[in-house]
N, C-alpha and C positions, 0 to 999 in steps of 0.2 A: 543526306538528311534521314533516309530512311534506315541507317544504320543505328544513328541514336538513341533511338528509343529502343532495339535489341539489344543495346550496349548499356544502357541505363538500365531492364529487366535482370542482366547478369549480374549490377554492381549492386543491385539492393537485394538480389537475391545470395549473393556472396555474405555481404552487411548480416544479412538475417541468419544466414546458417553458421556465421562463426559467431554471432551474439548466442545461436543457441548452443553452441558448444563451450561456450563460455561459464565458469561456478561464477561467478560474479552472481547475484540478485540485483534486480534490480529496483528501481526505489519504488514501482507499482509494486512490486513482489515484497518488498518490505512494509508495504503499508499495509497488504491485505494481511501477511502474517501478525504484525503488529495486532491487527484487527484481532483476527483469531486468538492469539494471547490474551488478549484485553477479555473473548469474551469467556476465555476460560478461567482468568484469573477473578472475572463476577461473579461466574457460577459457583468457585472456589468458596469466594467471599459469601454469600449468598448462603450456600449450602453449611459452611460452617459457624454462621451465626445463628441460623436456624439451632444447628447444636448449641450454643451457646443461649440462648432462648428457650432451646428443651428443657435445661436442665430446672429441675425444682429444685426453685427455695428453701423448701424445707429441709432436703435431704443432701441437696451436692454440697461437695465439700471443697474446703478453698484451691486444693490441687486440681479439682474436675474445673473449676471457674477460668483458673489462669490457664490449664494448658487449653480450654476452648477460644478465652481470649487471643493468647498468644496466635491458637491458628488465623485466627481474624484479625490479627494485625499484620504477621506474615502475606496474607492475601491481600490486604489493603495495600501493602509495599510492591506487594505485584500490581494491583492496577493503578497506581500513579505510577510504577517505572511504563508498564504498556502506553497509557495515557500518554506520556510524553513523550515518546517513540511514536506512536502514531500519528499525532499532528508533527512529529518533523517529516516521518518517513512520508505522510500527504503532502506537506510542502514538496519536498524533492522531488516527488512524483511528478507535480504539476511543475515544478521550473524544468525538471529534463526535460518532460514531454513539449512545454512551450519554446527553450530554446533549440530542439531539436527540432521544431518545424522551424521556426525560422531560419536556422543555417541548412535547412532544405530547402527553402524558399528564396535564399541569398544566393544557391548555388547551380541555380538553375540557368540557363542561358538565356541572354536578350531576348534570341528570337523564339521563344518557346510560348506557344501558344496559350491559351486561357484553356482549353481542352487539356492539352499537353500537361498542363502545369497542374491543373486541378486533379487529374489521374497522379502523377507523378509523388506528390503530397499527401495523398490518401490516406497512408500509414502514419504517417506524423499528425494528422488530422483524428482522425482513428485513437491512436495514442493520446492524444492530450482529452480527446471529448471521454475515455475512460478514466485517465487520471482525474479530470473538475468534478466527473460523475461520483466516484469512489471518495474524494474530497465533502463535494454536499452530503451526498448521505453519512458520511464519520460527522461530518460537524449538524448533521440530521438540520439542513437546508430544505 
């Protein structure tokens, strides 16, 4: 019995060192970039409609108008494609991280204690409480 639990510190420490050797992203990693997109494709937006609000009335001419619009539409097609990458990249987040605990939870043995088990889960627990977290604050809960 006292074997198990050395044997189970190697197999989640194997698990973590080839996930990080892994290019894969993962769907937290996709959502925070999602994020970061989203908030540069605002500032995009943001920043060049301010040009397009600089420009006076009286003197810009219809080429200065469209190529400032056009930037603001360009940036607008960046934050609705981010937008909608974000809320999927947070859902995925949160369904890996929840089925992930659970088939850590399913795979635990009979006799494994309340201690045992609540140590052992830690990281799937860990995981999803950052996923729901990163989740409320996108959908600013």
């Amino acid at each position: 019995m006292k074997r198990f639990p050395v044997i189970g510190v190697l197999c989640v420490s194997a698990v973590f060192g080839l996930s990080a050797c892994s290019d894969d992203t993962s769907p937290a990693e996709e959502a925070t970039q999602a994020a970061a997109d989203l908030c540069t494709d605002l500032n995009a937006l943001k920043a060049d409609n301010a040009k397009l609000k600089a420009l006076n009335p009286a003197n810009a001419t219809k080429d200065q108008v469209k190529e400032a619009y056009d930037a603001v539409q360009e940036d607008w097609n960046g934050v609705k494609e981010n937008l909608s990458k974000m809320k999927e990249a947070e859902k995925a987040a949160v369904q890996s991280a929840a089925e992930d605990l659970k088939k850590s939870y399913e795979d635990l043995p009979g006799d494994t204690t309340g201690k045992d088990a609540r140590t052992q889960l830690e990281p799937q627990i860990q995981k999803l409480d950052e996923a729901t977290t990163a989740a409320a604050k996108g959908l600013r809960c």
